[in-house]
C-alpha positions, 0 to 999 in steps of 0.5 A: 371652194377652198373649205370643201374636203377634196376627195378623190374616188378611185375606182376601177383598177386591174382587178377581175372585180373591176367592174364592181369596182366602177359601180361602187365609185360611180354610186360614191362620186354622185352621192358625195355632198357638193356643199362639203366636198370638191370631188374628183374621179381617178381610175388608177389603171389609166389615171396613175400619173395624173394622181401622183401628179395632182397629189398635193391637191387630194385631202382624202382619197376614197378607196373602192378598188375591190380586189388586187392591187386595190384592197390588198395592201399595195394601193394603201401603200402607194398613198402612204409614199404619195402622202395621201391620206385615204379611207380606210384600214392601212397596208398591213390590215389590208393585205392580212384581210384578204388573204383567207388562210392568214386571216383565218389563222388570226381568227383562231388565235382570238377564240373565234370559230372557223371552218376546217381547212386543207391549204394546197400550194400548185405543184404539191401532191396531194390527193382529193379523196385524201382531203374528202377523208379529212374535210368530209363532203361536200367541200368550199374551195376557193383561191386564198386571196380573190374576193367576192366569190371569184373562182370558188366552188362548192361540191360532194363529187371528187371529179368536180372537186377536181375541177374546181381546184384546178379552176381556183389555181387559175386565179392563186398559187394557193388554194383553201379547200374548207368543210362546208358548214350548212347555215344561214348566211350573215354580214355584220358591218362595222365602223370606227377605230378605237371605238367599235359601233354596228349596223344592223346585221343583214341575212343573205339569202340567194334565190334557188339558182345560186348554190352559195351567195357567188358572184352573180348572186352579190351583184345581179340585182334580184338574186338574192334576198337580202333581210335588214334587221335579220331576224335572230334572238337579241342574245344572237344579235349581240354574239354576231356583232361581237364577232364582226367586232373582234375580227376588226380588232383582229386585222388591225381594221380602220374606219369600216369593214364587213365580216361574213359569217355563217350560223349554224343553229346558235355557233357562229363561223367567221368566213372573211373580213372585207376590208372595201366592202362594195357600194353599188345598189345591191351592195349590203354595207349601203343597205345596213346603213339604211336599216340605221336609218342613214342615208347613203350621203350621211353615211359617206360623211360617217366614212370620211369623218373616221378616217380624218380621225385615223389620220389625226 
């Protein structure tokens, strides 16, 4: 008993991805070797004292609270105070990742290529067919800071583009409007943290009843074919893995992150970085560690031993 790791699962939270959130904990927990670790489940929005109060007792706590108040910063803050070390990138790197406009700001700063954008702020004047004129059509609108697709949009038409603000208003005080780029859909996995390996890149592509890889499509099992290794040029494959690792670098990132892309013929755009990417079945950095021929378990044993080494 007392050689085993203790790691807490926190999973669930207050965030719209809350129930994305409880799957990739409860995969996590049951996947987590027995021989190697004592594990314990918290959910942070009914269990907070009991993890504040058993914090002596934690030796890593495992982060799979998707979206506010879990990947943006705050929780990694609260465990800092708590002194529990945790996996994953820190406060600064989580709260940059996830707020889309700073993040991409940080892209272009490092040469990286990123879809044209038009940041609109709630009670600001400022006129659709004006941003049409600018962006072109169709148009992304998204909230600048929601994860997996929540709240965003894609269309030609300015009364739904209309609505779609409107829509993303809902869900943040600031709402992205970007160009579309047309292409094929990419993630590429990255672990480590002064010393950068990949996964195999996977290829994302939703079945005809979803427009773009939206909420549904991430996590209905089915909707979207997912192609592990994708199939690209060698030259290709060490571009996008260049670029999923200089975004890493970019937002300070530890131990693990995913960073979307879009290729549009041989030029790369960088989309977002998730910092706690999902871990259910349908959830791709699981299944490109699949396409490096590990086992959920082993790859579990890789997350942990990196941020044992970033505590180090």
């Amino acid at each position: 008993m007392g050689d085993r790791l203790r790691v807490a699962v926190l999973a669930g939270g207050w965030s719209r991805e809350r129930e994305v959130s409880l799957k990739s904990g409860r995969a996590v927990f049951a996947a987590l070797n027995r021989d190697q670790y004592e594990v314990d489940w918290f959910d942070p929005r009914d269990d907070l004292k009991r993890l504040m109060d058993r914090r002596a007792e934690i030796d890593m706590a495992f982060i799979l609270l998707h979206g506010r108040l879990g990947e943006d910063g705050r929780m990694q803050g609260m465990l800092d105070i708590l002194n529990i070390p945790f996996v994953g990138s820190g406060v600064l790197s989580s709260a940059t990742a996830i707020h889309k406009e700073r993040s991409k700001g940080i892209f272009r700063t490092k040469g990286l290529n990123v879809a044209k954008e038009v940041i609109l702020r709630r009670g600001e004047a400022r006129g659709v067919a004006e941003i049409m004129a600018t962006l072109g059509t169709p148009v992304v609108v998204k909230p600048v800071s929601e994860g997996s697709s929540i709240g965003m949009c894609i269309s030609a038409v300015k009364e739904e583009i209309e609505k779609g603000i409107q829509r993303a208003f809902e869900f943040s005080s600031r709402v992205m409007v970007e160009e579309y780029v047309p292409g094929r859909e990419v993630t590429c996995c990255v672990l480590g943290n002064s010393r950068l390996e990949v996964l195999p890149v996977v290829e994302i592509r939703p079945d005809k009843r979803h427009v773009f890889f939206d909420y549904a499509a991430k996590y209905t099992p089915g909707a979207t074919e997912e192609i592990c290794p994708a199939p690209m040029s060698e030259g290709l494959r060490r571009e996008v893995e260049r670029a999923g690792k200089a975004a890493h670098r970019a937002l300070g990132c530890a131990v693990w992150s995913r960073t979307d892309m879009i290729l549009r013929d041989e030029r790369i755009f960088v989309l977002e970085t998730n910092t706690i990417p999902g871990m259910t079945e349908t959830s791709l950095f699981p299944l490109a560690a699949r396409g490096a021929g590990w086992s959920f378990s082993e790859l579990l044993d890789r997350l942990i031993t990196l941020s044992l080494e970033k505590e180090g």
